[in-house]
Structure formats: structure tokens, C-alpha cells
N, C-alpha and C positions, 0 to 999 in steps of 0.2 A: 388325257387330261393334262398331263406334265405338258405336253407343248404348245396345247391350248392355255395354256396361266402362263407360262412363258412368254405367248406372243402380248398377254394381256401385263405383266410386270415389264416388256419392254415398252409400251406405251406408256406406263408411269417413271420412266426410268428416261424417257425421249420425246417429250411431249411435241419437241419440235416435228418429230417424223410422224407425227399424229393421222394424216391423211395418208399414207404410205402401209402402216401399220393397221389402220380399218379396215384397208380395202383386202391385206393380205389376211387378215381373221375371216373377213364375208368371203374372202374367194375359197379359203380352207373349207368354213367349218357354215356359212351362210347353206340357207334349203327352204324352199317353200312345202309347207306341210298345212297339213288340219293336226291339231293339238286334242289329244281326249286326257282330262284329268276325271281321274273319278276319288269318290272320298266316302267311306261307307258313313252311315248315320247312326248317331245314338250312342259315341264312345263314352262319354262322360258317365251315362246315365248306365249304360250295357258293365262297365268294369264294376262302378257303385253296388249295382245289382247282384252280378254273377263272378267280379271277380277277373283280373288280369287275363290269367289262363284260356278262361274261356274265350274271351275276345280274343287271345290270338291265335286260338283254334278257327275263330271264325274270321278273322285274316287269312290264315293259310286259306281255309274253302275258297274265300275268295281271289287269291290267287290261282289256286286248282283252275277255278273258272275262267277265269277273262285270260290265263296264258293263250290257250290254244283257242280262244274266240277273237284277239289280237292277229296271232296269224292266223286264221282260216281268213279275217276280212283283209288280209295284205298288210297289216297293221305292223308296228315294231313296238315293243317295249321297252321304255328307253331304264324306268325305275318301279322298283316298289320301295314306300318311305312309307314306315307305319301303315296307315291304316287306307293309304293311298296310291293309286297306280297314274303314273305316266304315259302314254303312248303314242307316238304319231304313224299319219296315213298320209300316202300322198295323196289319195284321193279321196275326196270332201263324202261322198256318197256312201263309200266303203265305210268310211269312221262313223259316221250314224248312221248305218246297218249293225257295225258292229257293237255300238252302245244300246241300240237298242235291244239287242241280242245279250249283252252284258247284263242290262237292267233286267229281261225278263230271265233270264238264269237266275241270277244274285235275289230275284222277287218267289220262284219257285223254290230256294233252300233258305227262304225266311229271311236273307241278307238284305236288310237296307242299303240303297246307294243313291250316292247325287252324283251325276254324270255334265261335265262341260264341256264344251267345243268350243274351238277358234281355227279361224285360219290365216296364212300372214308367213311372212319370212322368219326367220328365227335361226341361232346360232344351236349347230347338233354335233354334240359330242355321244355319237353312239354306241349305246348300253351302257350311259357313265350319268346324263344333263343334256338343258336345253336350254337358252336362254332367250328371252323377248318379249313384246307387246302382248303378242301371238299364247304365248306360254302363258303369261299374268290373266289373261282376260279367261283364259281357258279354268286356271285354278279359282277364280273367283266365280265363276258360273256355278262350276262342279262343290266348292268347298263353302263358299260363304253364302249364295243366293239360291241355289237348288236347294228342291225340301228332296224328304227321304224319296228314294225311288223315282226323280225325275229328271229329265235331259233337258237341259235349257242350251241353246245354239245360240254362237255372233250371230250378226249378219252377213258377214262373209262368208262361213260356211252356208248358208242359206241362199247365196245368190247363186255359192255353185252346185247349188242340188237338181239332180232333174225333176220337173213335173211330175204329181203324182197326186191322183184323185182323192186315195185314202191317206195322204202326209195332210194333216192339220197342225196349224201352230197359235199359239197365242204371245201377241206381243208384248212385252215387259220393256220397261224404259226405267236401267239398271242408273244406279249412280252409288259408287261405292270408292274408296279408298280415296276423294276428288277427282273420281274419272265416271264420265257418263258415255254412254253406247246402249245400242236398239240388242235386245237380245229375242231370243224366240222361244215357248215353252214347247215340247214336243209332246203332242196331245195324243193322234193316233200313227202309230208306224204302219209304213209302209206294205 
């Protein structure tokens, strides 16, 4: 992280070397990935109810869960923040096998979640952050527009999925923070 802020306070420190200094941050720390944010549902209402503790008991389960459901799909885990997991896949397929996989664990131990996807370049500082388009569009699916227990997907993860008879999606046409993008609801897994 120290020399990832580093290369970014010498861009504010040498604005002139501005194109010299991009290219060396995207050749460091640049990666094409699929993005899974997930965010479980109902904190407000679950701590009001039952009280802090509880809800972070049911944090922990939910980390219990999606750790080794993140690697079995290939996946890496970049963070846990509160009540939220991080993760990227290089490949688009694996990351919704593995949310869906996510969602139906996290639905059999009573755990609400909203699940997003993106895909796109993005700056990886790994098991620390991530930064980009790629990253935003991913927590906005999973945190602000998925309802409890749903995967909503870019379209760029969707262009790179294979065919599949029983993959249904329903289209959503998001427009949130002054940014509009095709998203997908993911109805029946694979």
C-alpha cells in the first residue's frame, strides 16, 4: 500500500510527469478482473432489533462462508469492511458460479445478501484495495440496487459468460449516483 500512495503523492507532487507516472501505477498495480462486492441486507433493522453483537456474529458466519467459496471458484479476497466482502476473479464465469454459490449458502443459514458484478480493468493492491469504474459499478449493484438475496450483473460480465439454457436474466436499466449502465438480474443459476 506504502508504495502504491507513494507513486500516487508523486503525481501530486509532479503533475508535470503526469503521463509517465499513470502508465507506471497501470503497469504496477493495473489487472483485468470481474469484481464481486457483496453487502448483507437488513443491518439497520437486524442491530435495532437483536442488538450489535448479534449482527456480528452473523458477519463472522458470513465470512465462515464465502472464505473458502471465494477460493474453491478461483476467486481472491481482496477485503472484509463491516458487513461487506470484496473479491475478484479473473474469470467472469467462475465469479457468478461463485455468487451464486455465495447467495445460496448465505439463503440456507437465514443470511441476507446482495451480490454485484463488474468487469473492466482496475488498479489491485492485493489483500489490501482496489480501485475503479470496475470496483464502483460492482458496490453499487451489490450495496445500493440488489434487494436482499439477489445478484444483479454489468454487462460486461454478461458478454463474458458462456451460453447456458438454464442462466436467465432480467434486464434493469440502473441510473444511480449520475451514472446510467444496462445491468442484469440473475433469475435462475446455472
Amino acid at each position: 500500500m506504502k508504495t502504491f500512495f507513494a507513486l500516487i503523492d508523486q503525481l501530486n507532487a509532479n503533475p508535470q510527469d503526469k503521463q509517465q507516472i499513470h502508465a507506471q501505477i497501470w503497469q504496477n498495480y493495473g489487472h483485468t478482473k470481474a469484481v464481486l462486492a457483496l453487502d448483507m441486507s437488513g443491518f439497520s433493522l437486524t442491530v435495532r432489533r437483536e442488538g450489535i453483537i448479534a449482527y456480528l456474529a452473523k458477519i463472522r458466519i458470513m465470512q465462515h462462508i464465502t472464505q473458502p467459496l471465494v477460493t474453491h471458484y478461483q476467486g481472491d479476497i481482496i477485503k472484509y469492511e463491516a458487513d461487506n466482502l470484496l473479491a475478484v476473479f479473473d474469470d467472469c464465469q467462475l465469479a457468478l458460479e461463485a455468487a451464486i454459490a455465495i447467495r445460496d449458502h448465505c439463503v440456507n443459514q437465514l443470511l441476507p445478501v446482495s451480490i454485484g458484478l463488474d468487469y473492466g480493468r482496475i488498479l489491485l493492491i492485493p489483500e489490501q484495495d482496489c480501485y475503479g469504474d470496475t470496483v464502483n459499478i460492482a458496490h453499487k449493484l451489490g450495496e445500493d440496487v440488489a434487494q436482499a438475496n439477489e445478484i444483479l450483473i454489468s454487462d460486461a460480465i454478461k458478454q463474458q459468460l458462456k451460453p447456458c439454457a438454464t442462466l436467465q436474466f432480467n434486464t434493469q436499466y440502473i441510473s444511480i449516483s449520475g451514472v446510467e449502465f444496462l445491468a442484469y438480474q440473475v433469475v435462475t443459476p446455472c
